[in-house]
LUMLUMTI-434977 format. One line per field, with one value per residue (C-alpha): residue number from 1; residue in one letter; x, y, z. Coordinates in steps of 0.5 Angstrom, whole numbers, plus 500, padded with zeros to 3 digits. Example, Ala and Ser with C-alpha at 12.3 -4.5 7.8 and 13.67 -1.06 7.14 Angstrom:
pos: (1,2)
code: (a,s)
X: (525,527)
Y: (491,498)
Z: (516,514)
***
This chain:
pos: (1,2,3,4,5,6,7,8,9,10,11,12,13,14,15,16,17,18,19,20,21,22,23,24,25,26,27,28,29,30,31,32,33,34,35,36,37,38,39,40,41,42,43,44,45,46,47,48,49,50,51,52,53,54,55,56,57,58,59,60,61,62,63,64,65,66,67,68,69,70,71,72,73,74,75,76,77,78,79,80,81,82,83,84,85,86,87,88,89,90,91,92,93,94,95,96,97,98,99,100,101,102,103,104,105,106,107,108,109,110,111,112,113,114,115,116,117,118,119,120,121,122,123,124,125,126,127,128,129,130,131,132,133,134,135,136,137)
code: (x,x,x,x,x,x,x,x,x,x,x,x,x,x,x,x,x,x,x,x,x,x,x,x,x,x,x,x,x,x,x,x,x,x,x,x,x,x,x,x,x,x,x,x,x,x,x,x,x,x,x,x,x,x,x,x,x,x,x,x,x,x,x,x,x,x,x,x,x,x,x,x,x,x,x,x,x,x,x,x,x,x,x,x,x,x,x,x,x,x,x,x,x,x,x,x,x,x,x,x,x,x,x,x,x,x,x,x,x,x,x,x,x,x,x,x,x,x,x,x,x,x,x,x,x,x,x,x,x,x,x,x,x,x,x,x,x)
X: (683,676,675,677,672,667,669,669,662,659,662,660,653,647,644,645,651,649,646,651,655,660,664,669,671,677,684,688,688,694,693,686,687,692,689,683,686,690,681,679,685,683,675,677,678,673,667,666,668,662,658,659,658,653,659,655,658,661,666,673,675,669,667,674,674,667,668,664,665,665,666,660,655,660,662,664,672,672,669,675,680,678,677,684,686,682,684,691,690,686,692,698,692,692,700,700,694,697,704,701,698,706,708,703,706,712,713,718,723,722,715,710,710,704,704,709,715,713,712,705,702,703,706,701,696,691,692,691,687,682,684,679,680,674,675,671,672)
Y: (354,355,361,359,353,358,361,355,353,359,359,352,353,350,357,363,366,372,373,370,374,373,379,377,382,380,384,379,384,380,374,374,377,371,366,368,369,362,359,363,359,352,354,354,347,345,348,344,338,338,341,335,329,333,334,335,338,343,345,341,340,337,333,329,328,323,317,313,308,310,305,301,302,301,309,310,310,317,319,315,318,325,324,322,328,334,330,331,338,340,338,342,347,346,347,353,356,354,356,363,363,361,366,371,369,373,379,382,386,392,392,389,392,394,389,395,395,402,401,400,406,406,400,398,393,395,402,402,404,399,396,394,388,386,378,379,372)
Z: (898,900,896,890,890,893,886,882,885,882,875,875,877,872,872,865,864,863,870,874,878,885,889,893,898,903,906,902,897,891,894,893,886,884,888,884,877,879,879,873,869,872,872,864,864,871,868,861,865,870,864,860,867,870,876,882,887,884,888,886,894,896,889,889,896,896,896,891,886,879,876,879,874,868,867,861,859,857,864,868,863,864,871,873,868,872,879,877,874,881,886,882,883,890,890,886,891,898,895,895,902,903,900,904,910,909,910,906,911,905,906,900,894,889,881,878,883,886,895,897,900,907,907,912,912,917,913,905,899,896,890,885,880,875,872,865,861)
***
C-alpha cells in the first residue's frame, strides 16, 4: 500500500507530464506488477481530483488520514460530493490492494506460476530471471 501511494504521489505531481518519470524495483515481482497496474487504474480518477482541488498531499493515505474541517470555510458542495465519492473509491482500493498481499503470502504447494499458466522458472524466489513491465498510458 506504501508503494502504490508513493505511485499515486508521483502521478499526481504538479510538475509536466512528459518529464515525469517513477521506477519501481522490488522482489514482489506479480504482486508489485498488479498492486501497480490496481494504482495506475484508481490514478485515473485520483489525479483529476487533486488537479481539479489543489489536493495536497498527493498520496491518498495520508491526505484522508488529515484531520481537517472541510466544511469550515463553507466549501463547495461539489467538493464534499466528490470527496466522499473518491474516499469510498480509495478503501475498495485498499481491499483489493491488501487482498493481493494475502494472496501473496500463500505459497501454493505446486509452486507459483507465471500470468500463462506455464510453472515459473525454477520455481525459486531467491533464484529467477528479471521480469520487466513498462506502464504507458
Amino acid at each position: 500500500l506504501v508503494t502504490a501511494n508513493t505511485v499515486l504521489s508521483i502521478l499526481a505531481v504538479d510538475y509536466p507530464v512528459d518529464k515525469v518519470s517513477c521506477y519501481v524495483s522490488d522482489d514482489g515481482a506479480a504482486m508489485t506488477f498488479k498492486a501497480i497496474s490496481e494504482a495506475s487504474e484508481f490514478a485515473k480518477k485520483w489525479v483529476p481530483f487533486c488537479k481539479r482541488y489543489n489536493i495536497e498531499p498527493r498520496a491518498p493515505e495520508w491526505y484522508f488520514q488529515q484531520k481537517i474541517d472541510y466544511l469550515k470555510d463553507k466549501v463547495a458542495a461539489s467538493f464534499v460530493r466528490e470527496r466522499r465519492a473518491m474516499k469510498r473509491e480509495y478503501e475498495e482500493f485498499k481491499v483489493r490492494i491488501n487482498a493481493l498481499v494475502a494472496k501473496a503470502q500463500k505459497v501454493p504447494e505446486e509452486g507459483w506460476t507465471m500470468q500463462d499458466g506455464t510453472p515459473w522458472p525454477g520455481n525459486n524466489v531467491r533464484d529467477h530471471p528479471g521480469m520487466i513491465q513498462v506502464f504507458r498510458d
